[in-house]
ModelCIF file with pLDDT and N, C-alpha, C, O atoms, coordinates in Angstrom:
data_MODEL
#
_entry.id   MODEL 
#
_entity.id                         1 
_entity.type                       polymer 
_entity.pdbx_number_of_molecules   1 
#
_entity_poly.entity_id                      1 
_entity_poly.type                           'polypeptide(L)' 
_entity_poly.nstd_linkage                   no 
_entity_poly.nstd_monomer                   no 
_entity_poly.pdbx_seq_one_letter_code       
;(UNK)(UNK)(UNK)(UNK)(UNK)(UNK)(UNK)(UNK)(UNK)(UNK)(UNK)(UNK)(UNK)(UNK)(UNK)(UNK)
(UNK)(UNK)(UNK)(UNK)(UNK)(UNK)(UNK)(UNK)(UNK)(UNK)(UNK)(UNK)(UNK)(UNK)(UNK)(UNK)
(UNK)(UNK)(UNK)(UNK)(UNK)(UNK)(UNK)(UNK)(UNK)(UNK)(UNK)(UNK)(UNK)(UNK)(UNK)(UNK)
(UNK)(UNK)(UNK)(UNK)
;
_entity_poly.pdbx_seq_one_letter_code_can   XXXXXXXXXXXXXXXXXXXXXXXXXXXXXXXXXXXXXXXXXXXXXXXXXXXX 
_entity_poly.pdbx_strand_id                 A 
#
loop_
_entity_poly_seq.entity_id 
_entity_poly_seq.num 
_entity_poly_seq.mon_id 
_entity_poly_seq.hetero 
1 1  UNK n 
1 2  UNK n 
1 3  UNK n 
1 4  UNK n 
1 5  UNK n 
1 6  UNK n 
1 7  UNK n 
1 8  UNK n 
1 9  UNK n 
1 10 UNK n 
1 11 UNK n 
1 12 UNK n 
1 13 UNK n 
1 14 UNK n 
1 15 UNK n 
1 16 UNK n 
1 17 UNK n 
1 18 UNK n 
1 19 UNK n 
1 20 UNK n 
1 21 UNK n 
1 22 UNK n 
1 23 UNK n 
1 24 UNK n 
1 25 UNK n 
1 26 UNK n 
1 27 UNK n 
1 28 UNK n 
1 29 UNK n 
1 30 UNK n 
1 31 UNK n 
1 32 UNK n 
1 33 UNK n 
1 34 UNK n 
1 35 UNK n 
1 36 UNK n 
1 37 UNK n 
1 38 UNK n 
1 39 UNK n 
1 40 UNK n 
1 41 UNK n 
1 42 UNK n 
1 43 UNK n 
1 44 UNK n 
1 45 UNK n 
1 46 UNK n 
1 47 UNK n 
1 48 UNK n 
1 49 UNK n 
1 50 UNK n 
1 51 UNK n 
1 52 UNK n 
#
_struct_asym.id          A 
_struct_asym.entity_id   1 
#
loop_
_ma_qa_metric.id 
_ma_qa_metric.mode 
_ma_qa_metric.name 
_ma_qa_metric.software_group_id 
_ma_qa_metric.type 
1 global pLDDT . pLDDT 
2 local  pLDDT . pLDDT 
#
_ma_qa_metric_global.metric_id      1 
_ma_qa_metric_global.metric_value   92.00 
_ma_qa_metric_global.model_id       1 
_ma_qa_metric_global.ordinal_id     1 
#
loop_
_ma_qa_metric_local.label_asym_id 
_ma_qa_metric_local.label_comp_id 
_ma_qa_metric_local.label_seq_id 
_ma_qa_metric_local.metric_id 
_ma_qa_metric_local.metric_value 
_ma_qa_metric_local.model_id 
_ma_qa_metric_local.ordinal_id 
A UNK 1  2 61.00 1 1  
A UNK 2  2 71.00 1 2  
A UNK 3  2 82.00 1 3  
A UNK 4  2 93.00 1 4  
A UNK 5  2 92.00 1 5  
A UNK 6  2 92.00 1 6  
A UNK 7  2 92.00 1 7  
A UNK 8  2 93.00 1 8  
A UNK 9  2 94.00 1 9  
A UNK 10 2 94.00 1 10 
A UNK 11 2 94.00 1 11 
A UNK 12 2 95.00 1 12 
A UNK 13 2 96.00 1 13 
A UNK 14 2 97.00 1 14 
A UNK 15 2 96.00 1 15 
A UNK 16 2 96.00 1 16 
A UNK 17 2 97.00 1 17 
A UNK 18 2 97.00 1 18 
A UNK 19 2 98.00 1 19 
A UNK 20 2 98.00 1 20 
A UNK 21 2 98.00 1 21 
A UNK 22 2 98.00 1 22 
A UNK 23 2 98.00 1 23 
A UNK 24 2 98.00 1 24 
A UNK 25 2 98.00 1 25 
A UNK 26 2 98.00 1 26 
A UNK 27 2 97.00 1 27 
A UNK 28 2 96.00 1 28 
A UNK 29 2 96.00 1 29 
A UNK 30 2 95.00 1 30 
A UNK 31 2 93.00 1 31 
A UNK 32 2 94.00 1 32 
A UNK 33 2 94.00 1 33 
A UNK 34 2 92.00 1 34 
A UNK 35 2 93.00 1 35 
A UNK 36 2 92.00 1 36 
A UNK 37 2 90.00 1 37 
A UNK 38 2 92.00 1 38 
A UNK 39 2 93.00 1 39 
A UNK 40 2 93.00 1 40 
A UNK 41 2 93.00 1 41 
A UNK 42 2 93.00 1 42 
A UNK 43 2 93.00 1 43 
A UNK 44 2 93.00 1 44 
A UNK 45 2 93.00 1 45 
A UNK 46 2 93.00 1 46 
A UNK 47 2 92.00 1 47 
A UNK 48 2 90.00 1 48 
A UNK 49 2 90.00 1 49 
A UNK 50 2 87.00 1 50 
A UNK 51 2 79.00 1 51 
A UNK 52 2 62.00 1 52 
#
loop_
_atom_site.group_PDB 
_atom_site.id 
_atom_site.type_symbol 
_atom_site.label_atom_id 
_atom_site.label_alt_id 
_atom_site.label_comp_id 
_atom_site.label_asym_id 
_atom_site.label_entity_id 
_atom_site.label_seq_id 
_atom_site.pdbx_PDB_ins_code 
_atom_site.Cartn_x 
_atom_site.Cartn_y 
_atom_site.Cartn_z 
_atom_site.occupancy 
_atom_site.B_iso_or_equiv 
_atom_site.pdbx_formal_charge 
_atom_site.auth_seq_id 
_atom_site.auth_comp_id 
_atom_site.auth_asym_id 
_atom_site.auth_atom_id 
_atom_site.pdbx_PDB_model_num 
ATOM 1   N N  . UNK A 1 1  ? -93.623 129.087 -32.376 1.00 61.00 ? 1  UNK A N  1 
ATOM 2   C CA . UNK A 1 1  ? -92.622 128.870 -31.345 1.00 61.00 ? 1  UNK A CA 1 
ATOM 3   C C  . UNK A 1 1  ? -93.087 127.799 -30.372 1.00 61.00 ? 1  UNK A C  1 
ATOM 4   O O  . UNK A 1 1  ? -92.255 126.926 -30.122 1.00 61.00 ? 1  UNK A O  1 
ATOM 5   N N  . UNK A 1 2  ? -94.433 127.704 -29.699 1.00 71.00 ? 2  UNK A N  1 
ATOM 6   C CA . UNK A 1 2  ? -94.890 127.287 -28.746 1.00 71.00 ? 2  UNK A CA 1 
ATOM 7   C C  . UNK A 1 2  ? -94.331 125.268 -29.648 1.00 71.00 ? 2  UNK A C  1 
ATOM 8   O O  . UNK A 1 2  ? -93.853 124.267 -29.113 1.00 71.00 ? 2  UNK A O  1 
ATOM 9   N N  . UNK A 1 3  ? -94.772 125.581 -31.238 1.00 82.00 ? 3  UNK A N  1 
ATOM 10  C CA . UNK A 1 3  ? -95.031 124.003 -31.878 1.00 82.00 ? 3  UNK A CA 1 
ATOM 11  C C  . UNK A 1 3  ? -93.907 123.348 -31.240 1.00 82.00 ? 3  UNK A C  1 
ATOM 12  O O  . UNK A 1 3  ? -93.881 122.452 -30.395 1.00 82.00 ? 3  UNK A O  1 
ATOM 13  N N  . UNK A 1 4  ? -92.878 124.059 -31.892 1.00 93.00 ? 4  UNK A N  1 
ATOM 14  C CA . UNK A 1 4  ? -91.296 123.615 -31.727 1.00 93.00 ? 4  UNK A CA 1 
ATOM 15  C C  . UNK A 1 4  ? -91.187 123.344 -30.678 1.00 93.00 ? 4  UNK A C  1 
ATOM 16  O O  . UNK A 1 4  ? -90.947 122.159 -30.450 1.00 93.00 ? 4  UNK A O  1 
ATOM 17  N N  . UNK A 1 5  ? -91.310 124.312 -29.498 1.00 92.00 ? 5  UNK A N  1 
ATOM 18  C CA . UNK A 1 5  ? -90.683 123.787 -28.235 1.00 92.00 ? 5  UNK A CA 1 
ATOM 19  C C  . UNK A 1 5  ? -91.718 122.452 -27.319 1.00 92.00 ? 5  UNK A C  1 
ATOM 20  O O  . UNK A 1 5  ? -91.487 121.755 -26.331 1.00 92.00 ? 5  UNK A O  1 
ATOM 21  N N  . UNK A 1 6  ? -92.694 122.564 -28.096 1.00 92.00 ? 6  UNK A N  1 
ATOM 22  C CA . UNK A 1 6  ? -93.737 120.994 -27.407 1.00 92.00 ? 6  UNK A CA 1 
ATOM 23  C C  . UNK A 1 6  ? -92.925 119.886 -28.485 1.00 92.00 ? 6  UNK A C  1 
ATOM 24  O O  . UNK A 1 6  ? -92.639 118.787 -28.009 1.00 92.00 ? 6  UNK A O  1 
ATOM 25  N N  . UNK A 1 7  ? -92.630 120.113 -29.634 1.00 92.00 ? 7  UNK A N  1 
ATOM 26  C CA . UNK A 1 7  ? -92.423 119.213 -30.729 1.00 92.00 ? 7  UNK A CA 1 
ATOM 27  C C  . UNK A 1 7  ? -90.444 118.382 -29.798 1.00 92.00 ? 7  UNK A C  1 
ATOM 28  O O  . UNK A 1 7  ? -90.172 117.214 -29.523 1.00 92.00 ? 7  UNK A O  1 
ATOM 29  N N  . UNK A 1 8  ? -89.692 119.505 -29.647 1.00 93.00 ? 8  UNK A N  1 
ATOM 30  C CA . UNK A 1 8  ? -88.695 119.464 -28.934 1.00 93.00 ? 8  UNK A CA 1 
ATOM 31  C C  . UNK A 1 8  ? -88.781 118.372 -27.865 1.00 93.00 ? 8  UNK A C  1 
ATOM 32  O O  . UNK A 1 8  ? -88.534 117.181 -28.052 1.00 93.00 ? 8  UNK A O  1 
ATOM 33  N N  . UNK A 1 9  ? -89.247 119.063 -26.481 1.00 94.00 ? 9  UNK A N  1 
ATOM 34  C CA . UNK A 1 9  ? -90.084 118.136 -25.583 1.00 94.00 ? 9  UNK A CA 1 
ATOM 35  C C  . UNK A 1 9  ? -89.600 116.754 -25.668 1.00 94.00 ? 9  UNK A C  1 
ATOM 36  O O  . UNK A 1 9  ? -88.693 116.014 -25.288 1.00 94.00 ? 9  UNK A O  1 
ATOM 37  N N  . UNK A 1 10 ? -91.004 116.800 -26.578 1.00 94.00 ? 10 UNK A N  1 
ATOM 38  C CA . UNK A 1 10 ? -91.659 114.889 -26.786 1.00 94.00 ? 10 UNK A CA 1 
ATOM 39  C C  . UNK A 1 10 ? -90.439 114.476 -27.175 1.00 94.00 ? 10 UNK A C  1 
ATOM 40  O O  . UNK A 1 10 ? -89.920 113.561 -26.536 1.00 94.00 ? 10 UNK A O  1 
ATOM 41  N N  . UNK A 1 11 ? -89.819 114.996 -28.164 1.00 94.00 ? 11 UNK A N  1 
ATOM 42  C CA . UNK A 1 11 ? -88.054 114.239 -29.091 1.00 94.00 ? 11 UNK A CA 1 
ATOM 43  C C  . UNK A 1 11 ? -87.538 114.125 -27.601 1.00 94.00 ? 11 UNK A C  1 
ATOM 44  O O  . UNK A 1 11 ? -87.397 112.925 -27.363 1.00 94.00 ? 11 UNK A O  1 
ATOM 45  N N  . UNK A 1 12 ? -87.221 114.846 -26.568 1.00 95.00 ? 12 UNK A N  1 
ATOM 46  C CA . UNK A 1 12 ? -86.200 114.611 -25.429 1.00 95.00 ? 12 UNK A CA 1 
ATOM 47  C C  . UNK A 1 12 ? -86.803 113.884 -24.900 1.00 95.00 ? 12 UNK A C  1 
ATOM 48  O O  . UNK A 1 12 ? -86.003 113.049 -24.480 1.00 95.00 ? 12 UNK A O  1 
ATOM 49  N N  . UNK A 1 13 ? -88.169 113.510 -24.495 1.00 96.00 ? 13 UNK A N  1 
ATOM 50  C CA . UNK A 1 13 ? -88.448 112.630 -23.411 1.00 96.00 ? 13 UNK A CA 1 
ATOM 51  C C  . UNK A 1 13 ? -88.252 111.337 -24.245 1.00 96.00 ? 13 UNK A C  1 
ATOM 52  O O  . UNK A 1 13 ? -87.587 110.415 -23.773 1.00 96.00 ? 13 UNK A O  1 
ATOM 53  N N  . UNK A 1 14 ? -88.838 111.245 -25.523 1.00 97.00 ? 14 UNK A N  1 
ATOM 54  C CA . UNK A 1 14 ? -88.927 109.909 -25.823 1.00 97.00 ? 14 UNK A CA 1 
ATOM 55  C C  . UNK A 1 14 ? -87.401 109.287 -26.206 1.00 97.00 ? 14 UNK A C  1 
ATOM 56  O O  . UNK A 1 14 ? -87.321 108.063 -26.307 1.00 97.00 ? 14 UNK A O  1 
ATOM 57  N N  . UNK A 1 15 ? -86.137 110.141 -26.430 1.00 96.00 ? 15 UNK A N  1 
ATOM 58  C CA . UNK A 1 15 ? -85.310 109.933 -26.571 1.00 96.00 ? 15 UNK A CA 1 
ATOM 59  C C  . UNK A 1 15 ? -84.175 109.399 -25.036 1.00 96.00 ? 15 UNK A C  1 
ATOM 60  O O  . UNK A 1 15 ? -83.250 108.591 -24.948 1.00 96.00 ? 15 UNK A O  1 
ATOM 61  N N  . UNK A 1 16 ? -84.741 110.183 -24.186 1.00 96.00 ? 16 UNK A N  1 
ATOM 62  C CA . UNK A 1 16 ? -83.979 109.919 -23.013 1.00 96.00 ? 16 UNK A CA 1 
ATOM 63  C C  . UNK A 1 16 ? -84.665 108.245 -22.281 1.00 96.00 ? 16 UNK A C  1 
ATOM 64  O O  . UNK A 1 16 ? -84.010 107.371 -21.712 1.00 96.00 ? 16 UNK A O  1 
ATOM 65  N N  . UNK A 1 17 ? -86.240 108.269 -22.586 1.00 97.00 ? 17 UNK A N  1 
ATOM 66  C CA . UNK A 1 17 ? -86.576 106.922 -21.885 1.00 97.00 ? 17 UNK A CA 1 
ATOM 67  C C  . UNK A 1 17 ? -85.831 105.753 -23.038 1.00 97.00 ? 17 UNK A C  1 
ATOM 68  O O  . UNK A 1 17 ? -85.408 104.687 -22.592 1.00 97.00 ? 17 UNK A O  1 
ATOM 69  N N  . UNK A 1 18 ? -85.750 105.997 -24.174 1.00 97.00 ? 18 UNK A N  1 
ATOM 70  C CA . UNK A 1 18 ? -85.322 104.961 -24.945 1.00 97.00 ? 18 UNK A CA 1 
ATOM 71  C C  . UNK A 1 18 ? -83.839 104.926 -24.443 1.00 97.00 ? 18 UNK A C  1 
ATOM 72  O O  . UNK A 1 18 ? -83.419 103.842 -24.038 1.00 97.00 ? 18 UNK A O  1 
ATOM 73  N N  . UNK A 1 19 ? -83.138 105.841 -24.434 1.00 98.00 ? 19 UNK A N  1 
ATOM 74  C CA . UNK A 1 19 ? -81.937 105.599 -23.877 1.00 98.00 ? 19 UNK A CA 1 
ATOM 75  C C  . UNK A 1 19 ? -81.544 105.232 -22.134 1.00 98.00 ? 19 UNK A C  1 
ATOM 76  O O  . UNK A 1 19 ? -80.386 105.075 -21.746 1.00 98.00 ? 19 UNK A O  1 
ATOM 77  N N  . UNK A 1 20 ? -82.293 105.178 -21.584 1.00 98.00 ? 20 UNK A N  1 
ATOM 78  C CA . UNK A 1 20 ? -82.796 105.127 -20.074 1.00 98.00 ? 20 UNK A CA 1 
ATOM 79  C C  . UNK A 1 20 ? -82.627 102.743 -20.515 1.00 98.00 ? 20 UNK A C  1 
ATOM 80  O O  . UNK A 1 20 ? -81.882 101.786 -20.301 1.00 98.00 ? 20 UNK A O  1 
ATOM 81  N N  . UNK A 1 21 ? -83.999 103.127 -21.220 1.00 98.00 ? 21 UNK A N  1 
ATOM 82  C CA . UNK A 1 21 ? -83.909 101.344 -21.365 1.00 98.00 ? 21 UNK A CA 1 
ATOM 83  C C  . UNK A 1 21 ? -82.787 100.615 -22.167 1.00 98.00 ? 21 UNK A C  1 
ATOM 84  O O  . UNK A 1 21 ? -82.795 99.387  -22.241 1.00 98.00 ? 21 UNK A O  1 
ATOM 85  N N  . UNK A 1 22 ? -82.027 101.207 -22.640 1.00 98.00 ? 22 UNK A N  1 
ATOM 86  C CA . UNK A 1 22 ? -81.438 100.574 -23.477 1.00 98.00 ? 22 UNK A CA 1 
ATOM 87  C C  . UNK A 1 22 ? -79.855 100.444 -22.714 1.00 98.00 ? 22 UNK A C  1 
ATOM 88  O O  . UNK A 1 22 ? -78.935 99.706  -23.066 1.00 98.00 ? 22 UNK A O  1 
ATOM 89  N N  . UNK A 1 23 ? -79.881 101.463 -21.507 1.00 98.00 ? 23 UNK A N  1 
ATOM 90  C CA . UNK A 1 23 ? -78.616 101.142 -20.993 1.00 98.00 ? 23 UNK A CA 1 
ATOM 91  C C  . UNK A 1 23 ? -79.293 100.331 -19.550 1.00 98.00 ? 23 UNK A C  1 
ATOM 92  O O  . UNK A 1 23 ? -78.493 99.689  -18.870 1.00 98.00 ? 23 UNK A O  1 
ATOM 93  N N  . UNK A 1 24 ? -80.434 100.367 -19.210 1.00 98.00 ? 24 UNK A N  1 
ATOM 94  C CA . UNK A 1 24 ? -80.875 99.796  -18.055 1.00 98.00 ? 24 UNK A CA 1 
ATOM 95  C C  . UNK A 1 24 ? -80.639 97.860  -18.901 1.00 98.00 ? 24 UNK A C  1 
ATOM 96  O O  . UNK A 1 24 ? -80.134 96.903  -18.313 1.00 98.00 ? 24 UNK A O  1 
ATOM 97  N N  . UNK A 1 25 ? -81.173 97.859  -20.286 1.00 98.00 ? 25 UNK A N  1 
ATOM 98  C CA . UNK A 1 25 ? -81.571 96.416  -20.775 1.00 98.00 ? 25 UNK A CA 1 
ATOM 99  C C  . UNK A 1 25 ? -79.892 95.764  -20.608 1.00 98.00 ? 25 UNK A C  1 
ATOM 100 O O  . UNK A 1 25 ? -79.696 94.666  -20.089 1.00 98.00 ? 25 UNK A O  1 
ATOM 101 N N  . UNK A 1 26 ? -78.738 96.661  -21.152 1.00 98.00 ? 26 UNK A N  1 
ATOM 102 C CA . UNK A 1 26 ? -77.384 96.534  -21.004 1.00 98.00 ? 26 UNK A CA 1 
ATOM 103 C C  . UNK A 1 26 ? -77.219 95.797  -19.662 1.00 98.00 ? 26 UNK A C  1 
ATOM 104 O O  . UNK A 1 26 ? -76.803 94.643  -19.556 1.00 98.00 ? 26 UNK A O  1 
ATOM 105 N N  . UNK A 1 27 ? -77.639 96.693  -18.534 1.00 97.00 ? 27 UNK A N  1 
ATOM 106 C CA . UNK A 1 27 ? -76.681 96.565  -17.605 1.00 97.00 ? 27 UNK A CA 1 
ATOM 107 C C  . UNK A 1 27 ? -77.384 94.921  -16.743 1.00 97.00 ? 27 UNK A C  1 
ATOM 108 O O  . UNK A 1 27 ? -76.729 94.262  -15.936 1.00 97.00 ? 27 UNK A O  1 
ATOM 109 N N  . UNK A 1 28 ? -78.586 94.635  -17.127 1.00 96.00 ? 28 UNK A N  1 
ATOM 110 C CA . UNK A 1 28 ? -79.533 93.528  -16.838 1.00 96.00 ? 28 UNK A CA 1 
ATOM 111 C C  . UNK A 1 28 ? -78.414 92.278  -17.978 1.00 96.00 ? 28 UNK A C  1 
ATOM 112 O O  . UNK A 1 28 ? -77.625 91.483  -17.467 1.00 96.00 ? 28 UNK A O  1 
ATOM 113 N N  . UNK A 1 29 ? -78.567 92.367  -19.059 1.00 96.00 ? 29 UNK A N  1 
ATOM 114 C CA . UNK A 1 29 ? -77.570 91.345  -19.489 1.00 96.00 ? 29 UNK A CA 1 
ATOM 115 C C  . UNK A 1 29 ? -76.269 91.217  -18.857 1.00 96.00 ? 29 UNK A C  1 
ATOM 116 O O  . UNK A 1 29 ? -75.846 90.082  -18.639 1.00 96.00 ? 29 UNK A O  1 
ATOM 117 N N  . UNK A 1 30 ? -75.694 92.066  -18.587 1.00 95.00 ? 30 UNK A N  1 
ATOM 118 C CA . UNK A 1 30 ? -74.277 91.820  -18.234 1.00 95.00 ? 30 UNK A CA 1 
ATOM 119 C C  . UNK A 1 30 ? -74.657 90.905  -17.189 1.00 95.00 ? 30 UNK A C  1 
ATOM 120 O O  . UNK A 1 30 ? -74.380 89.708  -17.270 1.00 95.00 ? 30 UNK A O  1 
ATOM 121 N N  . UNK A 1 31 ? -75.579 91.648  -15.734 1.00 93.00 ? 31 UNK A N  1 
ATOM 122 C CA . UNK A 1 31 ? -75.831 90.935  -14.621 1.00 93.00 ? 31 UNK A CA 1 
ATOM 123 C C  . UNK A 1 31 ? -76.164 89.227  -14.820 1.00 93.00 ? 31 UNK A C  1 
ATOM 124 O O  . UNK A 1 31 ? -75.747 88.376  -14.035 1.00 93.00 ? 31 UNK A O  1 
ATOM 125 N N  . UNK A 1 32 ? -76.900 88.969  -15.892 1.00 94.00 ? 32 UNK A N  1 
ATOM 126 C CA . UNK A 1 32 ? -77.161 87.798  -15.838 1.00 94.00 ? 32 UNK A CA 1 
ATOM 127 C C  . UNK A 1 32 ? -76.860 87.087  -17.124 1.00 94.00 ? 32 UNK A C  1 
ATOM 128 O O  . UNK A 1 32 ? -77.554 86.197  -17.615 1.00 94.00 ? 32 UNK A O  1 
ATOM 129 N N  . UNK A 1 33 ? -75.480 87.697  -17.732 1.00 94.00 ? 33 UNK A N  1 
ATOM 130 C CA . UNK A 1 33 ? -74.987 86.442  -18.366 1.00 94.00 ? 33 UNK A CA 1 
ATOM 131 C C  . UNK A 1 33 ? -73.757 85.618  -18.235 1.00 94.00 ? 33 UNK A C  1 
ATOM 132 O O  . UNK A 1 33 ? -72.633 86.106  -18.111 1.00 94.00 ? 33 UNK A O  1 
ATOM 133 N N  . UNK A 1 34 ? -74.080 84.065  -18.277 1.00 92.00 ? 34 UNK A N  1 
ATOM 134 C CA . UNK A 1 34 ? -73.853 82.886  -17.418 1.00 92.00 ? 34 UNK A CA 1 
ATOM 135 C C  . UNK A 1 34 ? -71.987 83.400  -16.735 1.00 92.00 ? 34 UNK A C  1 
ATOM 136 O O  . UNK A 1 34 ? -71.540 83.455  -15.589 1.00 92.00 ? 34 UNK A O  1 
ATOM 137 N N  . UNK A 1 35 ? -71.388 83.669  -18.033 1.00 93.00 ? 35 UNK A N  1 
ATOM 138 C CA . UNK A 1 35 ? -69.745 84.238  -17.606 1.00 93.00 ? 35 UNK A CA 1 
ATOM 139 C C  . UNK A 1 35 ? -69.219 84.429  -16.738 1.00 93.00 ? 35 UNK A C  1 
ATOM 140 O O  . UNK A 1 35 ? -68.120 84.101  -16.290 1.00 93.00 ? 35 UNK A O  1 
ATOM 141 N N  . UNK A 1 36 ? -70.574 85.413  -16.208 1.00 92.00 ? 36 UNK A N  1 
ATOM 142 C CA . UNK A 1 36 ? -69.647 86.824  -14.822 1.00 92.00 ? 36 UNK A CA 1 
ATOM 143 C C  . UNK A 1 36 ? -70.441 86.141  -14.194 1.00 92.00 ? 36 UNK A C  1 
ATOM 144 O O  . UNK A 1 36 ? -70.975 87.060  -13.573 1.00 92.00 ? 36 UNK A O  1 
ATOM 145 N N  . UNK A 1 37 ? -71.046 85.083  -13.793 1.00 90.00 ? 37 UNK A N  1 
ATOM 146 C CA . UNK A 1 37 ? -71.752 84.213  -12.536 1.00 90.00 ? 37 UNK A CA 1 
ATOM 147 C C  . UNK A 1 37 ? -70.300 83.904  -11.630 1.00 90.00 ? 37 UNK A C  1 
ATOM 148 O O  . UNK A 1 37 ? -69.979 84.546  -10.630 1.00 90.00 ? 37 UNK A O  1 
ATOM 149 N N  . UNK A 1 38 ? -69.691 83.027  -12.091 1.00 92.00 ? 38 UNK A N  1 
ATOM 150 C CA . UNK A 1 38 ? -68.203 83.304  -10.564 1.00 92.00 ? 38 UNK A CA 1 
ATOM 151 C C  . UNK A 1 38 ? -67.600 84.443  -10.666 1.00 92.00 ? 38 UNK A C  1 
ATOM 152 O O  . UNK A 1 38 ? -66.496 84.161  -10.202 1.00 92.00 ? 38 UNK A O  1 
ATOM 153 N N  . UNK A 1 39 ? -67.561 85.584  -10.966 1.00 93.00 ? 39 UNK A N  1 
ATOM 154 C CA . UNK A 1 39 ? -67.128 86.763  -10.415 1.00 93.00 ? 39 UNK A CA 1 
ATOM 155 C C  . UNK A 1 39 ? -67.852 87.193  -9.849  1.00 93.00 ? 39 UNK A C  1 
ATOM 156 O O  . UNK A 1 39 ? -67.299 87.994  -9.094  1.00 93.00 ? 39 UNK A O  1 
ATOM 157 N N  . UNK A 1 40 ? -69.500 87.170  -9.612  1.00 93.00 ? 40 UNK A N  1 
ATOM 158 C CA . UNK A 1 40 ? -70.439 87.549  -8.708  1.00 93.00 ? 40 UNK A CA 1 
ATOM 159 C C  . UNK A 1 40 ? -70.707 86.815  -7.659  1.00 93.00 ? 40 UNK A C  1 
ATOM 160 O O  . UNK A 1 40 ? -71.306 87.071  -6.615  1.00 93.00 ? 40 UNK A O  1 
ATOM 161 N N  . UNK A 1 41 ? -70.028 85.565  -8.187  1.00 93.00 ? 41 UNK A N  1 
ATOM 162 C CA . UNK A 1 41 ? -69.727 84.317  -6.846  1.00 93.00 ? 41 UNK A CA 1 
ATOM 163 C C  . UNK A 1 41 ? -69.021 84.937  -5.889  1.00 93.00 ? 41 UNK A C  1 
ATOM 164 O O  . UNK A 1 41 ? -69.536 85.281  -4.825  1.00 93.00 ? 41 UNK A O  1 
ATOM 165 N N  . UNK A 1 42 ? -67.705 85.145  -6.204  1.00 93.00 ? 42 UNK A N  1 
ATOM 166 C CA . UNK A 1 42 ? -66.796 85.753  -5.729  1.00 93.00 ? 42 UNK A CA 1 
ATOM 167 C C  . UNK A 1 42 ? -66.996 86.624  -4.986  1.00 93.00 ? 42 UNK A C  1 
ATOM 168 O O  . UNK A 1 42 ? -66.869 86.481  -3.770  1.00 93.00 ? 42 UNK A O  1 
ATOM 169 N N  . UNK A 1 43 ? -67.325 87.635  -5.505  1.00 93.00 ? 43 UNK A N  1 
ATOM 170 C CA . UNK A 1 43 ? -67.453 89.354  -5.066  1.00 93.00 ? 43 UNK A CA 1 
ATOM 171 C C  . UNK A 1 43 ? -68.385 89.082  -4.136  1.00 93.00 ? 43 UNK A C  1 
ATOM 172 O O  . UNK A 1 43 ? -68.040 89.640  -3.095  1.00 93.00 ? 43 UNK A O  1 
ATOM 173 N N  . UNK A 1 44 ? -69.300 88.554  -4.011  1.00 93.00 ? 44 UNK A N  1 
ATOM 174 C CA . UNK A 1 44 ? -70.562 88.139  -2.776  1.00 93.00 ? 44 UNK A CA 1 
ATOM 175 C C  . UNK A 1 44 ? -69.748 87.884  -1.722  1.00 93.00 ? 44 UNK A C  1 
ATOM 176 O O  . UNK A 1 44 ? -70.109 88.428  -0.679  1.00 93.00 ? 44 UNK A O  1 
ATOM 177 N N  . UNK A 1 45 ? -67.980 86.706  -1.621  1.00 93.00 ? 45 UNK A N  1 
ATOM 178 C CA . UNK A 1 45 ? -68.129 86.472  -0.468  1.00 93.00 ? 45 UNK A CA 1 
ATOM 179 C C  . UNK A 1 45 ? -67.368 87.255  0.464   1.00 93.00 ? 45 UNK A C  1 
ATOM 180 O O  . UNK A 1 45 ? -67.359 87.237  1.695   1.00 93.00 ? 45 UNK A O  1 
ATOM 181 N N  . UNK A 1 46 ? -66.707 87.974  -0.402  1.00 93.00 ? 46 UNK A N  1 
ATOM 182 C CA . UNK A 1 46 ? -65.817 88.999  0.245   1.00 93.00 ? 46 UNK A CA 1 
ATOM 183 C C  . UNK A 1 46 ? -65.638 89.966  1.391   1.00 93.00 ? 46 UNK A C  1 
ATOM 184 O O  . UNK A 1 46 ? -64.624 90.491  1.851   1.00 93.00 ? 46 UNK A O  1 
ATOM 185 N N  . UNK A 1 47 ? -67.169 90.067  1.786   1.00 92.00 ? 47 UNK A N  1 
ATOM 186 C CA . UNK A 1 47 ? -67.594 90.673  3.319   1.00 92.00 ? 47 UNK A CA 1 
ATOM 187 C C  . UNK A 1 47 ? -67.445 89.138  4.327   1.00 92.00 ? 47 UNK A C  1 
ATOM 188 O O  . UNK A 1 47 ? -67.070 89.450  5.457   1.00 92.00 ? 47 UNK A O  1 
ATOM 189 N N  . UNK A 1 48 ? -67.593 88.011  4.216   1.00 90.00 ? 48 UNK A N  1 
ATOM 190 C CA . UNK A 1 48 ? -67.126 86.973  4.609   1.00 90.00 ? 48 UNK A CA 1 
ATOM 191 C C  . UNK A 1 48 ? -66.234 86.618  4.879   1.00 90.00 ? 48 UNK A C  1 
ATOM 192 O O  . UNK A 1 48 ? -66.041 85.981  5.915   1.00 90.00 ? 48 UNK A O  1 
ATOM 193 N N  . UNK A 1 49 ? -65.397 86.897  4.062   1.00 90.00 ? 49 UNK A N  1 
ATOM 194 C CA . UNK A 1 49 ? -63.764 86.477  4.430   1.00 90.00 ? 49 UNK A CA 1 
ATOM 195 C C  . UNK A 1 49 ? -62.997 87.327  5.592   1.00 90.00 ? 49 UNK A C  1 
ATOM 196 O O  . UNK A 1 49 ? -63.232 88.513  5.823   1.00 90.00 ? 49 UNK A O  1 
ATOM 197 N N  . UNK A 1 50 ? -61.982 86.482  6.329   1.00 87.00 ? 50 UNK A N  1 
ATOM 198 C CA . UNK A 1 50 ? -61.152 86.829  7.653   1.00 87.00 ? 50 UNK A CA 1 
ATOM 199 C C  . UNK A 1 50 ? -59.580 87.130  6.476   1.00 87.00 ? 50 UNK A C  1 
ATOM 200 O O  . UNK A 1 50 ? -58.753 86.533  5.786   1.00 87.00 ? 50 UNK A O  1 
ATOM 201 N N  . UNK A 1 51 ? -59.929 88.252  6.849   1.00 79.00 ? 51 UNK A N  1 
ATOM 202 C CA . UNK A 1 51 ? -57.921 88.505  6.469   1.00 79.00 ? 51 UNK A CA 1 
ATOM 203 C C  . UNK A 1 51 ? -57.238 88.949  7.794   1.00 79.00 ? 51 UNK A C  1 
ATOM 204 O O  . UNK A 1 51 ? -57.498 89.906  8.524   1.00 79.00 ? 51 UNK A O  1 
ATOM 205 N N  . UNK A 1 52 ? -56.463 88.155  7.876   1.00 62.00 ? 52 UNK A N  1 
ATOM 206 C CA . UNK A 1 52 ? -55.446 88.318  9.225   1.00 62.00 ? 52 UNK A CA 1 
ATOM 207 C C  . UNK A 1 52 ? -54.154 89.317  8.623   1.00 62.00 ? 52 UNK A C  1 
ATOM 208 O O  . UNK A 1 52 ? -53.223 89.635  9.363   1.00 62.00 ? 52 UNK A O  1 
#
């Protein structure tokens, strides 16, 4: 019993950090590919702007 539930474990941790990086590596491309550069243009100046 004790095998399984250490054997268990390790499968969840190593499964959750791989999935941890793989949506962290996602969300790093989106941020920096060239495309969504003027929509992040944009969205930056928006605390800037005067709406009357």
């Amino acid at each position: 019993m004790d095998a399984t539930y250490t054997a268990l474990a390790n499968f969840a941790q190593t499964g959750g950090l791989l999935y941890f990086m793989a949506i962290f590596a996602g969300v790093v491309l989106y941020a920096c590919w060239p495309s969504n550069g003027e929509r992040f243009n944009e969205a930056s100046q928006i605390p800037l702007r005067e709406d009357d």
